[in-house]
N, C-alpha and C positions, 0 to 999 in steps of 0.2 A: 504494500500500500504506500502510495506517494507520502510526505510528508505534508503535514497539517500545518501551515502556518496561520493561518487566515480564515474563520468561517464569520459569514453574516445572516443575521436577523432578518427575515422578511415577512412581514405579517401575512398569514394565510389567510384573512378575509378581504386582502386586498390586489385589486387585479391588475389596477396599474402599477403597482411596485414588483407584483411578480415579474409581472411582462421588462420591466427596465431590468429584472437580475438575471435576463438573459446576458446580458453585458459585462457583468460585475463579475471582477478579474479574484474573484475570492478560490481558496481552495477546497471548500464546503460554503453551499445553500444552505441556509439552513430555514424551513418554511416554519413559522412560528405557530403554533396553533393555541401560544398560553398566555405571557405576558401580551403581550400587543394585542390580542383578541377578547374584544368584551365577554362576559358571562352570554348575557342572551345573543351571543352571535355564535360563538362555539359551534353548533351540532351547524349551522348552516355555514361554516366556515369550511365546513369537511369537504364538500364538493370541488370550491373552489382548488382549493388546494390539491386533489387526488387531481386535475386537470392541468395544473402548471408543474406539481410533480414529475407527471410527464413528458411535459414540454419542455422542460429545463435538462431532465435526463436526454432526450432528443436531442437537444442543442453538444450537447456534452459534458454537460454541468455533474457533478457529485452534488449529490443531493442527499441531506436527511431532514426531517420534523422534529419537532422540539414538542412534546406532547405535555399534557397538565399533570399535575403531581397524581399519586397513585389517593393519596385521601380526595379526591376531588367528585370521583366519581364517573368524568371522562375518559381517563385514562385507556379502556381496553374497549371502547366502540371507535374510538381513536385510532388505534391500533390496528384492529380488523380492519377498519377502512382503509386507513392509507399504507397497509404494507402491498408489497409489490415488487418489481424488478426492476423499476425506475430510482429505489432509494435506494441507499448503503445503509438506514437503519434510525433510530430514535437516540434522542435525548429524552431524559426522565427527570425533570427538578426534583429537587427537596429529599433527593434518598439519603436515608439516617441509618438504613443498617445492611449486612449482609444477607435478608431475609429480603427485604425490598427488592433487590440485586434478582434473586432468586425466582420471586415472584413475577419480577419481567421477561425472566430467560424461557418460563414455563411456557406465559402466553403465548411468547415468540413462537416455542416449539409449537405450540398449539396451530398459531396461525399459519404457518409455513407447512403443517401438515397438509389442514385443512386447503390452502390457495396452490399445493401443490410447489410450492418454492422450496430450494435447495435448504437441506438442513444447515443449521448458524449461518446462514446466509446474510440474515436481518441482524447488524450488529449495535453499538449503543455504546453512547458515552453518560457519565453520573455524575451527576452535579451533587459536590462537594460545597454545601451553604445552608449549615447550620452547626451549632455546638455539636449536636451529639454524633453529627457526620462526621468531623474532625477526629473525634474520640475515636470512631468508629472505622475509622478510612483502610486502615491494612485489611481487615474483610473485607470492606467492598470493594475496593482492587481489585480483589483475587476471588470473587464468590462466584464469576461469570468469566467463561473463555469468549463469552460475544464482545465482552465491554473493550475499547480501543483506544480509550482514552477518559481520564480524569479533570472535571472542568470548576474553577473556580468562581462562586457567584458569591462576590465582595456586597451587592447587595441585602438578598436574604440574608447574609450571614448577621451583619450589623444590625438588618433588624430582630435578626432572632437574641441577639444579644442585647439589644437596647440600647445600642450606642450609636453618635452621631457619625456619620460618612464625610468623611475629609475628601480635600484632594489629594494632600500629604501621604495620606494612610498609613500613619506611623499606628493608627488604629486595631489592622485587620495585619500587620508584617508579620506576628507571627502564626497565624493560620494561611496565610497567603505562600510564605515559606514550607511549609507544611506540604500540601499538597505535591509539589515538583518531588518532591524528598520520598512521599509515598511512591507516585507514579515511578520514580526512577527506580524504585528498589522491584517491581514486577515489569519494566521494563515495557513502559505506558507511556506517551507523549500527556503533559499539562498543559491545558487550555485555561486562559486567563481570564479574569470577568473583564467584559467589555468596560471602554472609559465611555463614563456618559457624556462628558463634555466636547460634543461631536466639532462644533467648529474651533474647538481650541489645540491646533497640530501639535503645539508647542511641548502642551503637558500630554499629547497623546506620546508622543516620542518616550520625554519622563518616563511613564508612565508605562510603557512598554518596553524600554531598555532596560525601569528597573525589573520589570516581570522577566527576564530575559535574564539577566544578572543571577537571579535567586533560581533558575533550573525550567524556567516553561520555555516551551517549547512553538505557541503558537497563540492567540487571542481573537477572542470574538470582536467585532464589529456591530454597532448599529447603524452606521450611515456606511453609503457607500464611499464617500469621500476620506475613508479610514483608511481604507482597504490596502493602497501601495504604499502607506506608512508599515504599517502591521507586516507586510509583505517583506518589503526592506529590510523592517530590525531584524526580524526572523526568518533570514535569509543571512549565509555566508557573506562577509565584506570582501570585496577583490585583496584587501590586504589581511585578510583570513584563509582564505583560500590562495594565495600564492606563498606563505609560509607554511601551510597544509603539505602543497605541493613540496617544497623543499625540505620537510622535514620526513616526507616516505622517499623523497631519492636519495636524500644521506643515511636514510634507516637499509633500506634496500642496497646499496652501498656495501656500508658496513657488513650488511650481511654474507654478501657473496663474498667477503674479504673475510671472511669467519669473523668480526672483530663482535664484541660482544656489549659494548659499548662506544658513544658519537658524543661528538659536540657541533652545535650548529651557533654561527655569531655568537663564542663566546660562553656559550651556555650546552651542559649537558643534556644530553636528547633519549629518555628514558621511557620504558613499555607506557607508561600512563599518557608520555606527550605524543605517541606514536596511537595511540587509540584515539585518541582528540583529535589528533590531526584525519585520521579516516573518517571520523564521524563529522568533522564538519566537506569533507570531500562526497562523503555518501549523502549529506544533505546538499549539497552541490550540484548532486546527478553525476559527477566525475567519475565515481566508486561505486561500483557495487557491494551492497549489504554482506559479503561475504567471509570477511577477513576476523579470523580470531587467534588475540594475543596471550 
């Protein structure tokens, strides 16, 4: 699976924003069917949605839905309706345990039976935003071989906690830290809470460097005008990727020279900077996922 830098929000009761995310250079659609969609629009939002699903998968877009929490009551007419061979799978807010995790994976089986679609085909990322999610995040990692990634909602979380939302967010750093640290130990990409302050680039940068800084790996969007920032951070720098480069031709090198140890400008060149440097080559498309130290 390519790598995740980039998904955006598009409200599923709305036609003309879908129709514009035929365009949108994101690396996940992501069709909203929860926050952005009112209560009494819900069950009619469904349709819209199961039609530009389509179309977007058509065009060539990855696409998945972002479904209502599982206390809502929506959550599995939801499900039935929009699963298909046009998504890569759902979002689930507000999961608090490994049983939650569980209970979606079932459905899924369920549905996939029933629609005739390949078994875990329909896969799912879990939204990490609230205390006892936190508490609880090593199971739900690991409760579900569908789940593909761990995402970060800086919103719920502070309101489950009762605290006010900065733009600093010296607030939520250490649950925000939290999450990359879970995902990396089962070997999960971390998706970020989107920044609400859409036309402010400035602190979306901030804001996404420091997300990038503490282990994620990629961030949601609400506007489209986010997208080639968020794309950018979370993308190799040319000056990452050309010392990437030089540090597997002097690894490579050494090797064929049997030596057992390098130095590059000065500085010793060891199995840990030799993995970083692939891993930002294989996020590059340069490398293939292949290589182990």
């Amino acid at each position: 699976m390519k790598t995740i830098r980039s998904l955006i929000f598009v409200p599923g009761n709305r036609e003309n924003m879908l129709e514009k995310a035929l365009t949108f250079n994101a690396d996940i659609i992501m069709v909203d069917l929860e926050d952005s969609v009112p209560t009494a629009q819900k069950l009619s939002a469904i349709p819209i949605a199961q039609r530009w699903t389509e179309k977007l998968h058509e065009s060539g877009k990855t696409v998945m839905v972002r479904l209502n929490a599982l206390d809502t009551g929506f959550t599995k007419n939801e499900m039935i309706q929009m699963a298909s061979n046009s998504i890569l799978g759902f979002s689930v807010g507000k999961i608090s345990s490994a049983n939650d995790v569980k209970t979606i994976d079932i459905m899924l089986t369920e549905i996939e039976t029933k629609k005739g679609l390949p078994h875990k085909s329909l896969k799912f990322i879990a939204w990490i935003e609230s205390a006892k999610a936190i508490m609880n995040i090593q199971e739900i990692s690991t409760a579900s071989t569908r789940t593909i990634a761990l995402a970060f909602g800086a919103e719920d979380l502070t309101n489950d906690m009762e605290i006010t939302r900065t733009e600093l967010g010296s607030e939520i750093a250490v649950p925000r830290a939290i999450v990359p640290i879970a995902a990396k130990a089962v070997n999960l990409p971390a998706l970020d809470s989107p920044f609400v302050s859409f036309n402010d680039y400035d602190a979306l940068t901030r804001d996404a460097t420091n997300a990038k800084s503490v282990g994620y790996t990629g961030k949601f969007a609400i506007h489209p005008n986010q997208i080639e920032t968020i794309n950018k951070i979370f993308s190799p720098s040319e000056e990452e990727i050309q010392y990437a480069q030089q540090v597997m031709e002097a690894w490579e090198q050494a090797e064929s020279q049997g030596e057992g140890s390098i130095a590059l400008d000065g500085k010793m060149i060891d199995v840990p900077v030799v993995k970083r440097a692939q891993n930002v080559l294989i996020a590059a498309g340069l490398l293939e996922d292949k290589f182990t130290l």
